[in-house]
C-alpha positions in Angstrom: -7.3 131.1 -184.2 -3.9 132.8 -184.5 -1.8 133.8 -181.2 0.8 136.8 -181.5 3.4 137.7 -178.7 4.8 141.0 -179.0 7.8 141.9 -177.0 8.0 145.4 -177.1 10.5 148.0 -177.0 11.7 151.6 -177.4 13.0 151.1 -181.4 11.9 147.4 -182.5 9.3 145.0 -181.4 10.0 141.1 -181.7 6.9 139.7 -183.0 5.7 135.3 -182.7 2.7 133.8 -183.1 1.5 130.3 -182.8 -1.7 128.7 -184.0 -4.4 126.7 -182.4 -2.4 123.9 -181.6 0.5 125.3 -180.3 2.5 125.2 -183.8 4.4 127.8 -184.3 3.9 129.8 -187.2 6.5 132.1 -187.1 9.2 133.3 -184.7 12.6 135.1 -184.1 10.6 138.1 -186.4 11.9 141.8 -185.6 10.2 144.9 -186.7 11.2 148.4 -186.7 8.8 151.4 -185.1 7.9 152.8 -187.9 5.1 153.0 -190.3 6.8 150.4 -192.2 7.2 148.1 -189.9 3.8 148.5 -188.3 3.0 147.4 -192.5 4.6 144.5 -192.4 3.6 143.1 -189.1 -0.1 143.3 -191.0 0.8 141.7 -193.7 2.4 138.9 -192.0 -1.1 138.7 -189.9 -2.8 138.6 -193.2 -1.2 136.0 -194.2 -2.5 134.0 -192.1 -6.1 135.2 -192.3 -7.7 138.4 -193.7 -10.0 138.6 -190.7 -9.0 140.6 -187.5 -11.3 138.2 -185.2 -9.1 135.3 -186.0 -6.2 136.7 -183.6 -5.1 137.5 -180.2 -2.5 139.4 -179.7 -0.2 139.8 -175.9 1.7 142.7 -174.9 2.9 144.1 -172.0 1.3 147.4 -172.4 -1.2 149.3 -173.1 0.9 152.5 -174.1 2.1 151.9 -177.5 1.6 153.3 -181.1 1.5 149.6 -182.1 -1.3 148.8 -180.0 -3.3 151.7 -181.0 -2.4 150.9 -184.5 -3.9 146.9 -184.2 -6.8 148.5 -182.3 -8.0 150.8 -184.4 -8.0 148.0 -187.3 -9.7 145.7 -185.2 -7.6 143.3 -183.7 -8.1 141.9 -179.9 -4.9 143.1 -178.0 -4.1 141.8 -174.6 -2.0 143.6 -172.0 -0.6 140.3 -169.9 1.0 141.6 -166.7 5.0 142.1 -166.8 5.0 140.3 -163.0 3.1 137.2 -164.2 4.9 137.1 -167.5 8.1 136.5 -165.5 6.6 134.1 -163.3 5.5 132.4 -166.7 8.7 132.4 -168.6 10.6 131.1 -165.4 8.7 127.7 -166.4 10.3 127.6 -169.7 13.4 129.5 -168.9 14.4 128.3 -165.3 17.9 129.9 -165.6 16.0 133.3 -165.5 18.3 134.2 -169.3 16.0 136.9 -170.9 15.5 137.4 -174.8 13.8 139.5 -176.6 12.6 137.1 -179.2 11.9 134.0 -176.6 9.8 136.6 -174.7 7.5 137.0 -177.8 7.2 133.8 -178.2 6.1 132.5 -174.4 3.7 135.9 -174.5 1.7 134.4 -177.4 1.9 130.7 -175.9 0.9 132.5 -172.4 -2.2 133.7 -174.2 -2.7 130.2 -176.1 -2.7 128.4 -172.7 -3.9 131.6 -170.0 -6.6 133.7 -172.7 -9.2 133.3 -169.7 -7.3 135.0 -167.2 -6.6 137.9 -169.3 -9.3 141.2 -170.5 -8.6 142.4 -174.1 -8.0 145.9 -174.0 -10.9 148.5 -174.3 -9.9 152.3 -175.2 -13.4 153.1 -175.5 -14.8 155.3 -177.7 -12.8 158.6 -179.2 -14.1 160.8 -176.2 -13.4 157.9 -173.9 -10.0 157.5 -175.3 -9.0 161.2 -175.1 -10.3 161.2 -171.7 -8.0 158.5 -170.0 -4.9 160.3 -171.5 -5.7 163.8 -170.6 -6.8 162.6 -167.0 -3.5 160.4 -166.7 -1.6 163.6 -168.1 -3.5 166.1 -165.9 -2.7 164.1 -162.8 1.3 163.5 -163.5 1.3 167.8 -163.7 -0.5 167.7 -160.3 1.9 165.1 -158.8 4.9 167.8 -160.5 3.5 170.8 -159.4 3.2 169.2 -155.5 7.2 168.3 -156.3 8.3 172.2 -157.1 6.0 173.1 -154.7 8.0 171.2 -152.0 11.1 172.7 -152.8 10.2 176.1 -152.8 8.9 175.5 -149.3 12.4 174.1 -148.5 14.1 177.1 -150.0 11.6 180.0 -148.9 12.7 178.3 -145.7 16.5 178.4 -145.9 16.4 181.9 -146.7 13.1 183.7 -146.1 11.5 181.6 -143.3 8.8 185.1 -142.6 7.4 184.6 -145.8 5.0 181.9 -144.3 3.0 184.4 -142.0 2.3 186.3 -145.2 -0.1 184.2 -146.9 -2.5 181.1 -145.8 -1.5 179.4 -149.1 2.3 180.2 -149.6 1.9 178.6 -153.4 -1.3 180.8 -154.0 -1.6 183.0 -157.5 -0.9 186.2 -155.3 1.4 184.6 -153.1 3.7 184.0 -156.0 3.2 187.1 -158.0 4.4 188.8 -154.5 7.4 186.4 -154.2 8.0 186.6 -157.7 7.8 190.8 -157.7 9.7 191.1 -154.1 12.2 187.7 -153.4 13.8 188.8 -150.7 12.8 190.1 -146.8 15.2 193.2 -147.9 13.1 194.1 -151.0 9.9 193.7 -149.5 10.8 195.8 -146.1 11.6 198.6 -148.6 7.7 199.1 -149.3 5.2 201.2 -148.1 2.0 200.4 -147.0 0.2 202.2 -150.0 2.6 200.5 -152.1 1.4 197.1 -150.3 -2.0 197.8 -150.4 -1.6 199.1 -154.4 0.2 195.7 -155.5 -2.6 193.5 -153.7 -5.4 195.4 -155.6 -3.5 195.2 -158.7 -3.5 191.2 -158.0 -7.4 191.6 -156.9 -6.2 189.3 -153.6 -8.9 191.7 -151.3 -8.4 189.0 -149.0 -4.9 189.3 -148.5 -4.5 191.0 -144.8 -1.8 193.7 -146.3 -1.4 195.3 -142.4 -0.4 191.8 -141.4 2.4 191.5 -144.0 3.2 194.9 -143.0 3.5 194.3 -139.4 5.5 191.6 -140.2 8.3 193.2 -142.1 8.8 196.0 -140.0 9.3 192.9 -136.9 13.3 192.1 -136.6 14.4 189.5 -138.7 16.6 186.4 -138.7 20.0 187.3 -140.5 20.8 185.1 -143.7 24.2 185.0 -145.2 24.4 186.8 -148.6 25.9 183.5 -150.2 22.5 181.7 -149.4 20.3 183.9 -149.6 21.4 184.6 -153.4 21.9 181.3 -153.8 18.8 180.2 -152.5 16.7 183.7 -154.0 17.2 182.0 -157.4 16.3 178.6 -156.7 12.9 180.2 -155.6 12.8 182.5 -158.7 13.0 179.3 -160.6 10.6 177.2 -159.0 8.1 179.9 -159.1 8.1 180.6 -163.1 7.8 176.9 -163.7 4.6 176.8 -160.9 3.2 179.7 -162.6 3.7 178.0 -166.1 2.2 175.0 -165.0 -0.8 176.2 -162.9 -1.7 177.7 -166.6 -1.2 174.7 -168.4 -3.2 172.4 -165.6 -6.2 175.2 -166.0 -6.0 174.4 -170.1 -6.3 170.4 -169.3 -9.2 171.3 -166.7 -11.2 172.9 -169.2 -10.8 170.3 -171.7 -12.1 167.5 -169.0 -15.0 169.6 -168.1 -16.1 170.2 -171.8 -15.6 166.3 -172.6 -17.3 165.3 -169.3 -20.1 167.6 -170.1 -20.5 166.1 -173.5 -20.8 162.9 -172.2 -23.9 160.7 -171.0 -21.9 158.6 -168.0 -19.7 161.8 -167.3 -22.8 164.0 -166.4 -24.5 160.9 -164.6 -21.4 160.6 -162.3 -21.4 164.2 -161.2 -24.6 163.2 -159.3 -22.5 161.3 -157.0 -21.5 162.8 -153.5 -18.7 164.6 -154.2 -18.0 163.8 -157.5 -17.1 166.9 -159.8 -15.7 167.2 -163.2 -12.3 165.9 -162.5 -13.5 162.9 -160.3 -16.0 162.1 -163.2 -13.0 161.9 -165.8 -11.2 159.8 -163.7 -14.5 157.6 -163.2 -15.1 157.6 -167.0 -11.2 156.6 -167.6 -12.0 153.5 -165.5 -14.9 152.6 -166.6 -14.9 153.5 -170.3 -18.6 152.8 -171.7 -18.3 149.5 -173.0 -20.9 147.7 -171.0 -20.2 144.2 -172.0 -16.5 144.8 -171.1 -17.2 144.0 -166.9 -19.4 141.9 -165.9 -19.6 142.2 -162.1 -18.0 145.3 -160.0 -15.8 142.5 -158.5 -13.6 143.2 -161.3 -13.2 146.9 -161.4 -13.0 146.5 -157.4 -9.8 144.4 -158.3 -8.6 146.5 -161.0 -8.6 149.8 -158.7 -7.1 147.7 -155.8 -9.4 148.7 -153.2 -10.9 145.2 -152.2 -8.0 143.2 -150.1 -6.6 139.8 -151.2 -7.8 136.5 -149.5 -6.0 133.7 -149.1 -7.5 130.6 -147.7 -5.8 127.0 -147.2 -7.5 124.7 -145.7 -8.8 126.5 -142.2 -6.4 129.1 -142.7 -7.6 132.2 -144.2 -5.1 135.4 -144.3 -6.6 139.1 -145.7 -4.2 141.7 -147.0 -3.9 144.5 -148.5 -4.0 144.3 -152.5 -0.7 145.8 -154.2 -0.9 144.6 -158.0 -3.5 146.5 -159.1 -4.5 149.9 -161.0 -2.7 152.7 -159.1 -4.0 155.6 -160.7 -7.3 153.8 -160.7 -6.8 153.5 -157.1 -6.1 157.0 -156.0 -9.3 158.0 -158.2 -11.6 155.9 -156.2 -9.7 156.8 -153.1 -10.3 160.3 -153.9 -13.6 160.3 -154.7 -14.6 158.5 -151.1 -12.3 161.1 -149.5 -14.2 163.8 -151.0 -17.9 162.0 -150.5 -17.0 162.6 -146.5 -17.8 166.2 -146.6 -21.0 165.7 -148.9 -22.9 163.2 -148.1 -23.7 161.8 -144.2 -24.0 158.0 -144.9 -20.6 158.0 -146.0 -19.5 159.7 -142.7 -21.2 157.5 -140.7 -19.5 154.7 -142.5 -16.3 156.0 -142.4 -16.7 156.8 -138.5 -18.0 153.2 -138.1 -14.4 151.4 -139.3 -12.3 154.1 -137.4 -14.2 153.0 -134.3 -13.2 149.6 -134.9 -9.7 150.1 -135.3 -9.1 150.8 -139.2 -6.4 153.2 -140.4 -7.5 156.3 -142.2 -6.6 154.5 -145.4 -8.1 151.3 -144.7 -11.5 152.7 -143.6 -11.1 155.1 -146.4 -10.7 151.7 -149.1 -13.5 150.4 -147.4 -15.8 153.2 -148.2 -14.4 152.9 -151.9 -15.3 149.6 -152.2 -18.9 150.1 -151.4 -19.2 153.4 -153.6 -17.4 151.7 -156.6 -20.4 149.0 -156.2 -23.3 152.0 -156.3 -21.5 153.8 -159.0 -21.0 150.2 -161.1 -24.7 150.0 -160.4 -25.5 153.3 -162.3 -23.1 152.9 -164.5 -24.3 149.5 -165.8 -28.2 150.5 -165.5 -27.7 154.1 -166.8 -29.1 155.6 -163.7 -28.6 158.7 -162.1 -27.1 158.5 -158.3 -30.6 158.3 -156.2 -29.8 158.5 -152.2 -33.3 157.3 -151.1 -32.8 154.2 -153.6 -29.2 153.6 -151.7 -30.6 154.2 -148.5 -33.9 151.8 -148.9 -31.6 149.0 -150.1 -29.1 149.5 -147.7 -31.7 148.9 -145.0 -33.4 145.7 -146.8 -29.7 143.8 -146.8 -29.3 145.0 -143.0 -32.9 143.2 -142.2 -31.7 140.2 -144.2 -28.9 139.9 -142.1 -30.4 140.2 -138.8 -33.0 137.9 -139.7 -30.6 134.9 -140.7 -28.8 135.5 -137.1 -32.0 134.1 -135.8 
């Protein structure tokens, strides 16, 4: 058995390895990104041995041509966490000096010595794998288009704080085809109420209450200087064309989630869930992938998300916090999906209700309720069953019997 560290980096990797024994086999070894370099890290690998199952390889990432590259031939790569790894090279390197080349080499003697406390890397399967980028992708445009969304709220504010009676959703498609067609109180004052009434039609916003806008316009106003208002009239004209472009791109990445999760076996079994639609069942199938061998127990994926707390017990001390090293994106999935279980389902509500009445934060009661749906979706993931309230339910009362009987 071969051991590789790989130190990673934007142009050129530094590549070691050691063997069995803790030899090293080669070190100090720099290769270029490129397909040429990717080449002759595989020949130096076969070198060594023609057979991919005879290596492990450590990296500090899982986002990397290279590792997609030794995946795909069928090598076992090993994302070792960048917080350990400095905690590990500190023993060899107490000075805390960093190189590039020494770092490759304590990854692949970290994996020698520490290969049971790390998970090789699963991408799944080529649905799977498109899956956990587009969702990752999908949610980074959300997270952007909550960011220009914020600062046309500041803006609309500076200069044209009326607009916010207009419309229930300010950042709605006919909220920003009005702002976008009228920026200013001025050029919207100018129009009729036919006009009004023609442009909403146009939009097919029926709901839109055009004699409430028009009320409104015909009100006295707050007088903005002509130096902000232009100056702030742009900054809106900007951050609405690049909300616009991006609602159409996020509705592009939506439909390609929906197809894949409808095309999918653990996708469609998800959506059973409470509250669990096409975009939580992406985000579910990202997590889980549909390797089954790859977790054994839900303990791990409860870690991985971050949503069960950290114990730590000496002697009769015992201390419970709040997890931080974990999964983030993982964990606002989960978190999500319990958020949006509250409105669908009544056992989750009462559970919910049940640690707010003891004194849990939103969040925490709101982890708690992700722990326990993680378990029943682990459950159904692992057996290949449909979500089955009455099956919950039944067991649910069974442990509470248990309980109360060894109180006795």
């Amino acid at each position: 058995m071969y051991y590789v560290g790989i130190d990673w980096a934007d142009q050129k990797h530094d590549i070691a390895m050691v063997d069995a024994t803790g030899n090293i086999i080669f070190e100090k070894v720099s290769i270029k990104k490129s397909y040429c370099g990717f080449e002759r890290l595989l020949d130096m690998l076969r070198r060594q041995s023609s057979n991919p199952i005879d290596f492990k390889i450590g990296i500090e990432t899982s986002h990397n041509l290279l590792v997609d590259f030794l995946l795909d031939l069928g090598y076992e790569v090993y994302v070792l966490n960048p917080g350990s790894m400095k905690a590990i090279r500190q023993q060899y390197r107490p000075s805390g000096a960093k190189d590039d080349a020494f770092d490759a080499l304590v990854l692949a003697i970290a994996l020698l010595h520490n290969q049971y406390c790390w998970r090789h890397l699963d991408i799944g399967t080529k649905p799977v794998r498109e899956v956990r980028i587009l969702v990752r992708d999908h949610l980074y445009m959300i997270k952007m288009r909550t960011a220009i969304t914020n600062t046309l709220t500041a803006a609309l504010k500076m200069y044209y704080p009326e607009y916010f009676g207009f419309f229930s959703n300010v950042c709605g498609q006919s909220s920003l085809a009005f702002l976008q067609a009228y920026p200013s109180f001025e050029n919207a004052q100018a129009l009729a109420f036919d006009e009004l009434k023609k442009f909403f039609n146009e939009q097919k916003a029926y709901k839109v209450q055009g004699q409430k806008i028009y009320n409104i316009l015909h009100q006295p106003h707050i007088h903005v200087p002509q130096p902000l208002r232009k100056a702030k009239e742009l900054r809106a004209q900007n951050c609405i064309h690049a909300l616009l472009t991006l609602n159409e791109d996020i509705k592009l990445y939506e439909q390609q989630l929906q197809r894949l999760v409808k095309q999918h076996a653990d996708g469609v079994r998800f959506m059973t869930f409470p509250g669990v639609g096409f975009i939580g069942a992406a985000r579910l199938l990202a997590l889980f992938g549909d390797n089954r061998k790859l977790y054994s127990h839900v303990s791990q994926l409860q870690g991985l998300a971050g949503i069960c707390p950290v114990t730590e017990q000496t002697g009769n001390s015992i201390i419970i916090h709040f997890r931080r090293a974990c999964n983030k994106f993982h964990r606002y999935a989960i978190t999500q999906i319990a958020k949006s279980s509250l409105k669908h389902a009544e056992w989750p509500r009462a559970y919910f209700q049940k640690r707010r009445a003891k004194g849990n934060s939103f969040n925490h009661a709101l982890r708690c309720l992700a722990n326990i749906e993680l378990r029943i979706l682990f459950a159904m993931w692992k057996n290949k069953t449909d979500y089955d309230e009455s099956t919950f339910l039944a067991q649910k009362a069974s442990h509470q019997i248990k309980t109360e009987l060894n109180q006795l």
